[in-house]
C-alpha positions in Angstrom: 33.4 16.9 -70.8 36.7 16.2 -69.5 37.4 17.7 -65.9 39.6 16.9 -63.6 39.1 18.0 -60.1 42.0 18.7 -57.6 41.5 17.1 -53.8 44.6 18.3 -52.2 44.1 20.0 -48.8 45.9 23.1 -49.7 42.9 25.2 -50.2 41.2 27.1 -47.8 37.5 26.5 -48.1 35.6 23.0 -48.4 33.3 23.3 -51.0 35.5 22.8 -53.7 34.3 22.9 -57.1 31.4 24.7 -56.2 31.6 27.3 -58.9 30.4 24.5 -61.0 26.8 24.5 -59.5 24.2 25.7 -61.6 22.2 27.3 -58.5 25.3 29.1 -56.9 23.8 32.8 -57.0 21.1 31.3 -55.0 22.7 28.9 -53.1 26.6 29.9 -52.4 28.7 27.6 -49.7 27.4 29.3 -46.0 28.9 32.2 -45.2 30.1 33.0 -48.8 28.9 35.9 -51.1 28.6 34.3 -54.6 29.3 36.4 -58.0 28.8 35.8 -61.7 29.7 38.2 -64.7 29.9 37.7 -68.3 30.9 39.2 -71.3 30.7 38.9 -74.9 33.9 38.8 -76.7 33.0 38.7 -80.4 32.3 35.7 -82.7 33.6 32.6 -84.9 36.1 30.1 -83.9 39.4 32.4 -84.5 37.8 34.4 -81.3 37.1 31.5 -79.6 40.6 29.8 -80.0 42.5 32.8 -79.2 40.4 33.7 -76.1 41.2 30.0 -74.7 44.7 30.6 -75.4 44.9 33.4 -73.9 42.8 32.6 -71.1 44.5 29.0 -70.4 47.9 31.4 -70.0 47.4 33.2 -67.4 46.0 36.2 -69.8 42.9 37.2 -67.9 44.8 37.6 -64.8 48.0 39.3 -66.6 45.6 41.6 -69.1 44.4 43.2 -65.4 47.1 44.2 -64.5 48.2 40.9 -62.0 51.8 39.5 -62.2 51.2 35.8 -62.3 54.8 33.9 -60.5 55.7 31.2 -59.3 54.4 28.5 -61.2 54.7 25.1 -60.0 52.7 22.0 -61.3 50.5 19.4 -58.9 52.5 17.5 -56.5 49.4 16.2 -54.7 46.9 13.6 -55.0 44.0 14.3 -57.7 40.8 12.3 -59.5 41.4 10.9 -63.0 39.7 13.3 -65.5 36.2 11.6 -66.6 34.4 12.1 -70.1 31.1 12.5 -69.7 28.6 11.7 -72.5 25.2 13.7 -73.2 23.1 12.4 -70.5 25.8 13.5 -67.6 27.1 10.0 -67.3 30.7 8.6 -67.1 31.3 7.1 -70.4 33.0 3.7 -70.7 36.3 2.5 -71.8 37.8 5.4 -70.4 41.6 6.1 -71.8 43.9 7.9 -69.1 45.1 11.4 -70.5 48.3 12.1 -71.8 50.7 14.1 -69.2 51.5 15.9 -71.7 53.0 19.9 -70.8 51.3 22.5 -73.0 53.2 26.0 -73.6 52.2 29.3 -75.1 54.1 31.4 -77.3 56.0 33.3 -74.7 57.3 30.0 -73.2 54.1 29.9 -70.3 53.1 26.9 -69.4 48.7 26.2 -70.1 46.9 26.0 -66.9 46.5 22.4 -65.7 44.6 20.8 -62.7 46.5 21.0 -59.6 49.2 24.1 -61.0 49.6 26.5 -58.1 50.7 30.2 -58.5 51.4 33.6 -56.9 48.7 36.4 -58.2 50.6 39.8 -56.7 49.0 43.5 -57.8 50.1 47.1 -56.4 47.6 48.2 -54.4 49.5 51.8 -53.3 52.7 51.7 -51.5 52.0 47.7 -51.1 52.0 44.7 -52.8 49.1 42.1 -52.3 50.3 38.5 -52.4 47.0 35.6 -53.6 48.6 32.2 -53.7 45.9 29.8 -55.5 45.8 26.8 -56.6 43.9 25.2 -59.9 41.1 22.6 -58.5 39.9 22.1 -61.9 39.8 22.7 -65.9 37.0 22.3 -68.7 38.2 20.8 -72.0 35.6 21.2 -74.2 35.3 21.6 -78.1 33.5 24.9 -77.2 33.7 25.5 -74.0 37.1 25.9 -72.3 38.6 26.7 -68.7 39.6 26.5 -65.4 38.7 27.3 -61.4 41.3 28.4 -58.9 40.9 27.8 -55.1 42.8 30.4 -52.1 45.5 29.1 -50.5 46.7 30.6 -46.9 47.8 34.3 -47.8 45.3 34.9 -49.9 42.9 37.9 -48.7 39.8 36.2 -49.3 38.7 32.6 -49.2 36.7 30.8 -52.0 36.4 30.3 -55.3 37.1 31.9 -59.0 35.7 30.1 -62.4 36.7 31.7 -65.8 35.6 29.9 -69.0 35.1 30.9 -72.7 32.5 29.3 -74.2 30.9 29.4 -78.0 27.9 29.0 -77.9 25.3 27.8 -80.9 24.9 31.1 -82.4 28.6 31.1 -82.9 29.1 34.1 -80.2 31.8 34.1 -78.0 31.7 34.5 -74.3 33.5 34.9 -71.1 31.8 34.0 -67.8 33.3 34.0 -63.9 31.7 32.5 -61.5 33.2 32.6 -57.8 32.6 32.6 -53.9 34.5 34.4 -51.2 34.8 35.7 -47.7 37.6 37.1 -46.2 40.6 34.9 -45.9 41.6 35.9 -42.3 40.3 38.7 -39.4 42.4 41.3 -40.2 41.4 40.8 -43.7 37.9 40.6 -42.5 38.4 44.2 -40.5 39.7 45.5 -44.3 36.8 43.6 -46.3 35.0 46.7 -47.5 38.3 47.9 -49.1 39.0 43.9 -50.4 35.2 44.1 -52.0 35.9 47.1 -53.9 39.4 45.7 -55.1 37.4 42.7 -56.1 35.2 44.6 -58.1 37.4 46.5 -59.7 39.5 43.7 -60.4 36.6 41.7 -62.1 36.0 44.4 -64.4 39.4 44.0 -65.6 39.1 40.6 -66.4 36.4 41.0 -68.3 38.1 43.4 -70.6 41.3 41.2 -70.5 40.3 39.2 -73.5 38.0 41.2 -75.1 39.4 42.8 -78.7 39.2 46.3 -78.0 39.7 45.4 -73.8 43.1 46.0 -73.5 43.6 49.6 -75.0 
């Protein structure tokens, strides 16, 4: 697996990577409320390459309604990516990756490790502003994606995983993963309202990349 894990201080929670663990919904960071979801989203590699696409774009955020601004690649200081090999250990004769820029059809840069953006939605007569920033992204022949971490302004604090896997059956599937508490007190005096915007907002990516989703 290659994975590259950002270690700026920008972020506003410690644990980071932690949507990574296999034992999260059991054991979240303290004080966090943990949350998994998946969906299926068809079958074959076709599905699978255009759901990574799509998802290293920006398209589960954009498909749910989220204007995604912004943009702005790492400036700070992160770990080499590793390749791991079949028993979980680094592999030897490591090659550093190619900085290499990726872009979708529409002229978007692909997610990378350390990209920060603006996440806005309309939530009535106001606009909700979630700066994040990418702490890290899966590159796997069947299994791609990537984890963003709050930054200050953001509502909550924690965690958001989304990554499309094919699996040996040859289904498709997308899975978040994340952790959160709220991101400040007044945010914490408005967290019932947050929790059901985060709800309904995870519902929405799960339709984002699925075929019939979007109508």
């Amino acid at each position: 697996m290659r994975r590259a894990t950002f270690t700026d201080t920008a972020v506003t929670y410690a644990s980071i990577g932690g949507t990574l663990a296999p034992d999260l919904m059991r054991y979240p960071p303290k004080g966090y409320r943990p949350l998994e979801r998946t969906v299926r989203l068809g079958s074959g590699e076709d599905r699978f390459l255009l759901a990574s696409k799509s998802l290293m774009t920006w398209g589960v955020q954009r498909g749910s309604g989220m204007t995604v601004t912004d943009l702005l690649s790492s400036t700070g200081e992160q770990y080499t990516p590793l390749v791991f090999d079949a028993d979980g250990q680094a592999a030897r004769d490591q090659k550093a990756p190619a900085n290499e820029s990726t872009f979708g059809e529409d002229g978007t840069p692909y997610i990378v490790n350390g990209m920060s953006a603006h996440l806005s939605v309309a939530a009535g007569p106001f606009t909700i502003d979630a700066p994040v920033r990418v702490v890290y992204v899966i590159a796997e022949p069947d299994r791609v994606g990537f984890a963003y971490g709050t930054m200050v302004g953001h509502p909550a604090s924690g965690e958001e995983s989304f990554i499309v896997d094919r699996r040996e059956d040859d289904s498709v599937w997308l899975t978040i993963r994340a952790f959160s508490r709220p991101g400040s007190w007044l945010y914490r005096l408005a967290w019932p309202v947050v929790r059901l915007q985060q709800q309904k907002f995870t519902k929405r990516y799960l339709r984002a990349l699925h075929p019939i989703g979007a109508a």
